[in-house]
C-alpha positions in Angstrom: -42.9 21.3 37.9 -45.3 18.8 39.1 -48.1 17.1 36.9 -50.5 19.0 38.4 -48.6 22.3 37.0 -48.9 20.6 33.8 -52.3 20.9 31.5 -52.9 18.5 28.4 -53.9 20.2 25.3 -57.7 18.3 24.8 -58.8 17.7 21.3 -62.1 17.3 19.5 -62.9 14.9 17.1 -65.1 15.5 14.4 -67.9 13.4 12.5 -70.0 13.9 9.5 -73.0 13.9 11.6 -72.0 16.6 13.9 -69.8 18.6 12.6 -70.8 22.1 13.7 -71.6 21.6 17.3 -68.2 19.7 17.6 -66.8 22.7 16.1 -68.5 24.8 18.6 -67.8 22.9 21.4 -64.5 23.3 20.3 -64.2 27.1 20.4 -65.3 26.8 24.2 -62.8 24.0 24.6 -60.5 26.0 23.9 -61.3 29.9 24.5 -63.5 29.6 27.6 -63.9 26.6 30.9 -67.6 27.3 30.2 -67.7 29.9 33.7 -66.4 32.4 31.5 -63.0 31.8 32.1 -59.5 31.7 29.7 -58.7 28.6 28.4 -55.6 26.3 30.8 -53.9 26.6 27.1 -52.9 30.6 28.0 -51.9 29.3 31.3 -49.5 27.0 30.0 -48.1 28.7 28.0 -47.6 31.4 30.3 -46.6 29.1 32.9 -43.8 27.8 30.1 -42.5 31.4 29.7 -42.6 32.5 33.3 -41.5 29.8 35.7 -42.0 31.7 38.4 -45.5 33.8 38.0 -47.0 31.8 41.0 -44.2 33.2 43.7 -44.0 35.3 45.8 -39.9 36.4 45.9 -38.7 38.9 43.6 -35.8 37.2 42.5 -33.6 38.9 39.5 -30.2 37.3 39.5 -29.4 33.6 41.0 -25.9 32.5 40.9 -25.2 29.2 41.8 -21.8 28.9 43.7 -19.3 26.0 44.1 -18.8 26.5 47.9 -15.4 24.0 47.7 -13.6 26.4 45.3 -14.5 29.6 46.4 -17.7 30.1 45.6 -17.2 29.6 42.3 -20.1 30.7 39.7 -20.7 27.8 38.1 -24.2 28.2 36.5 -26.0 31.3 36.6 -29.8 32.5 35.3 -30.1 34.9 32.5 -33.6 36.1 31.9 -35.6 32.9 32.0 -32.9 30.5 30.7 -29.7 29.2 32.0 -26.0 29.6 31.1 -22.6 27.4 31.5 -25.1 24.5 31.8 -25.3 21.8 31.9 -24.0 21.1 35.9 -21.6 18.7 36.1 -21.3 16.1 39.2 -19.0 13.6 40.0 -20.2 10.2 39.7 -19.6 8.7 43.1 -18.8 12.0 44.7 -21.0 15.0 45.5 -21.0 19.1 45.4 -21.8 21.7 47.9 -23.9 24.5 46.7 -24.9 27.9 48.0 -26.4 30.2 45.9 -26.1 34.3 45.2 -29.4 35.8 44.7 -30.4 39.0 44.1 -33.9 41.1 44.3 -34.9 43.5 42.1 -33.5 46.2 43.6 -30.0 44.2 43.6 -30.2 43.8 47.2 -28.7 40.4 48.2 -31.4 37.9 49.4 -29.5 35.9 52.6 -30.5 32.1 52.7 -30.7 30.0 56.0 -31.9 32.7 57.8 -36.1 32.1 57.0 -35.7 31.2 53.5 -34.0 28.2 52.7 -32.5 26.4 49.4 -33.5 23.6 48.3 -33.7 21.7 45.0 -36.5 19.5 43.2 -35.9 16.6 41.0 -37.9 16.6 38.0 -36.5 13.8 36.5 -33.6 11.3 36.5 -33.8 10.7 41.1 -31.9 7.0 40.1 -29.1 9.5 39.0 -28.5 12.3 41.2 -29.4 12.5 45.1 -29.6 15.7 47.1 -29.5 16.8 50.7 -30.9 20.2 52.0 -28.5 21.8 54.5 -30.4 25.6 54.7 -28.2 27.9 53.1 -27.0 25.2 50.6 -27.4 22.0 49.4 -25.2 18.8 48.2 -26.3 17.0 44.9 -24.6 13.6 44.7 -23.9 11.7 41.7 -25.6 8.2 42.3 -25.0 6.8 38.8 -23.8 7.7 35.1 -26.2 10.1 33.0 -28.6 12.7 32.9 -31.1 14.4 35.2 -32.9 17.6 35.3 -33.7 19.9 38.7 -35.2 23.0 39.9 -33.4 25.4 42.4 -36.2 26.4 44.9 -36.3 29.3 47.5 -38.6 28.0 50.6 -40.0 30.4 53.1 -42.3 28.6 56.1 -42.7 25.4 53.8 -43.8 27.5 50.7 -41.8 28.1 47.9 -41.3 31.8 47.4 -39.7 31.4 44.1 -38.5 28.5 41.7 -35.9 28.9 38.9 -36.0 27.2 35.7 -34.9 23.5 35.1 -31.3 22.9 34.9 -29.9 19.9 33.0 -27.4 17.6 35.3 -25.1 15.7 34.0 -23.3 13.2 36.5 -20.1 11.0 34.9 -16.2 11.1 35.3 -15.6 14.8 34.6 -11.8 15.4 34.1 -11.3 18.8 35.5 -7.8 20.3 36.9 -9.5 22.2 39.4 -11.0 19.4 41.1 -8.6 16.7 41.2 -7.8 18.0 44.3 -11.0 16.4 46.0 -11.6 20.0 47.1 -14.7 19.2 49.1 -12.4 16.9 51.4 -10.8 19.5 53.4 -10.5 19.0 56.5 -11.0 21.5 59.4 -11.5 18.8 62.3 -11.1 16.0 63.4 -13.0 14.2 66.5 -11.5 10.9 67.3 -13.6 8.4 69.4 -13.2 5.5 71.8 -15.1 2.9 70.8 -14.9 0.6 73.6 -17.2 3.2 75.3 -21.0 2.7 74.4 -22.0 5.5 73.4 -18.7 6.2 72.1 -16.7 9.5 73.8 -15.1 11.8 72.2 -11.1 11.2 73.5 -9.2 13.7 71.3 -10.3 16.5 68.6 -7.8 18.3 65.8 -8.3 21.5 64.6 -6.5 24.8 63.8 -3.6 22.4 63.6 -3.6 21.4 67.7 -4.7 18.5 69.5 -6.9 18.4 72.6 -7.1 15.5 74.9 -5.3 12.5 74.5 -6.0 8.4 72.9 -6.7 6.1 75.4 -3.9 3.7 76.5 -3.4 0.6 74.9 -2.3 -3.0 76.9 0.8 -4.9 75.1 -0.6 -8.0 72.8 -4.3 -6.0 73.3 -5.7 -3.5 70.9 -8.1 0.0 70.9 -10.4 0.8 68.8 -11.0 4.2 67.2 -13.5 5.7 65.5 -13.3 9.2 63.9 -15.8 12.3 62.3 -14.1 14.2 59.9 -15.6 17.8 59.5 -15.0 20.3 56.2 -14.6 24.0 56.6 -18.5 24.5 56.2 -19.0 22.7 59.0 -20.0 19.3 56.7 -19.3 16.2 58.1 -17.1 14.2 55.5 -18.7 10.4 55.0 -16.5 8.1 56.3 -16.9 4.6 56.0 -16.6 0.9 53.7 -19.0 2.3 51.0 -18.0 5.2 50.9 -15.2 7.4 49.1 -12.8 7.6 52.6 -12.3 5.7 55.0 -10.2 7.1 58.6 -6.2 6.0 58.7 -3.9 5.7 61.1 -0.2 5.5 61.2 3.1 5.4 63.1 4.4 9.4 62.4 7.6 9.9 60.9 10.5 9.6 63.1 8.6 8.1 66.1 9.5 4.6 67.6 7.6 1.7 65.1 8.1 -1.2 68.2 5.5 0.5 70.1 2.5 -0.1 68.3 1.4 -2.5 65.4 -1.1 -1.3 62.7 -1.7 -2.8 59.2 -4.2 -0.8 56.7 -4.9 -3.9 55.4 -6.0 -5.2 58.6 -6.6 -2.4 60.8 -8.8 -0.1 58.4 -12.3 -0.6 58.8 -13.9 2.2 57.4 -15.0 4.7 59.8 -12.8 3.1 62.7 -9.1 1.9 62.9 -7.8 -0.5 65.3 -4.1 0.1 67.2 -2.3 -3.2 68.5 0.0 -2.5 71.8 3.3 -4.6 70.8 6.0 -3.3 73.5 5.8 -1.0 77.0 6.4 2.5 75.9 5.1 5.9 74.1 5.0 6.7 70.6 3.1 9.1 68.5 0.5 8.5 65.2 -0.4 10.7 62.8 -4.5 10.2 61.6 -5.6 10.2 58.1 -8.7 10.8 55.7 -7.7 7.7 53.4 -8.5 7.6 50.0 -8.3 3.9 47.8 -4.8 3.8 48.4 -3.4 7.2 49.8 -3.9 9.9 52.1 -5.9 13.1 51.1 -5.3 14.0 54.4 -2.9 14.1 57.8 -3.5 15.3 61.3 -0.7 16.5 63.5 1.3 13.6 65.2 -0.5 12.4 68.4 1.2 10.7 71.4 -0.2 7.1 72.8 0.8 4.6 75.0 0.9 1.2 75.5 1.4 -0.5 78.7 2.3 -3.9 80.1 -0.4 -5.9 81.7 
């Protein structure tokens, strides 16, 4: 929907002294360019009733899917309008959205294979931010209000079909179903060693194991740990001081506490924690997606070691 997409209505202004040629020059105005050509007034206003005239994909249904909460519907097209809109984000969060479209033959049209999704801003980019990821996209809620957006289907840097604006609406929505912070999930976990430049990967979690093993730590010295936190798409989860989670570390229950020293006031730095080596020994931590002041997450307990100088 860019300006260029747009055409101003022009108007004639009359005078005593010339009223019947303006009038004539009107009528070409505004039936013919002049060439012989329609007026841009019967483009526009068949632009207005069919968004998507000037593409290419023959798109007849277009879902758009929640991919945190099983795919969700949670606005969909009918004929050239939406329903269940406006879409609602988070203010300080973001949502991951794929998208269901159908042809007109009803056959499913597969995105991130050749044709990717992707979203303009018409208005309102100081309240909404998005990120294109191929087969979906994630829309985050920068500040409090309102902002409108077009879904777009791109094939070789040209887009094949565009849908209809959508009214966003980004502010403290109160839902059940997302209290959960549903987009959080974790399905891995890569822990780093920071003292390493560039930083190795030491240890990774998923399907509820461990692989490899945290570095040893010296008695009255400290390690520090970074982490990457992935969701089941495949997302990595934003870690970090300005952001919603931070990683967490902590002695797991019923392991020895005189081993190691950590304080999340201290030792939580955003997307690294720090361990302090207090006494000569083994004990075993569990890692955590921390969020303000609890964890939305937990890893499997992992052993460490500290060790006398």
């Amino acid at each position: 929907m860019t300006d260029s997409r747009r055409s101003s209505r022009r108007s004639l202004l009359a005078t005593s002294g010339s009223l019947a040629a303006l009038a004539f020059a009107g009528c070409l105005s505004d039936d013919d360019d002049g060439n012989g050509n329609g007026s841009s007034d019967d483009h526009d206003d068949d632009h207005d009733d069919n968004h998507d005239d000037d593409h290419d994909l023959p798109v007849a249904e277009f879902d758009v899917l929640d991919r945190d909460h099983d795919e969700d519907v949670l606005v969909y097209i009918h004929g050239d309008h939406w329903h269940d809109d406006p879409l609602e984000i988070p203010h300080d969060d973001y949502l991951s959205l794929g998208a269901s479209v159908e042809d007109e033959d009803g056959d499913e049209i597969e995105l991130g294979d050749g044709i990717d999704l992707e979203v303009d801003i018409v208005s309102g980019d100081d309240v909404i931010d998005v990120d294109f990821h191929g087969d979906h996209v994630h829309i985050h809620g920068e500040d409090d209000g309102f902002a409108d957006i077009t879904f777009q289907l791109v094939e070789d840097g040209e887009v094949g079909y565009e849908t209809p604006e959508l009214e966003v609406d980004v502010g403290d929505h109160d839902h059940d179903d997302h209290d959960d912070h549903g987009h959080a999930e974790v399905e891995e976990l890569k822990i780093l060693d920071r003292a390493e430049d560039p930083h190795e990967q030491v240890a990774a979690y998923h399907d509820d194991h461990w692989d490899g093993e945290l570095p040893h730590v010296h008695v009255d010295a400290h390690v520090s740990l970074g982490g990457e936190f992935y969701d089941d798409h495949g997302d990595e989860i934003p870690i970090g001081g300005s952001e919603e989670y931070e990683l967490g570390v902590r002695v797991a229950d019923d392991a020895n506490e005189d081993i190691v020293k950590i304080d999340d006031a201290d030792d939580f730095h955003g997307d690294h924690v720090h361990i302090h080596g207090e006494a000569d020994g083994e004990t075993e931590v569990v890692f955590m997606l921390w969020h303000d002041d609890h964890a939305d997450w937990e890893s499997e307990p992992l052993a460490i070691t500290v060790e006398d100088h």
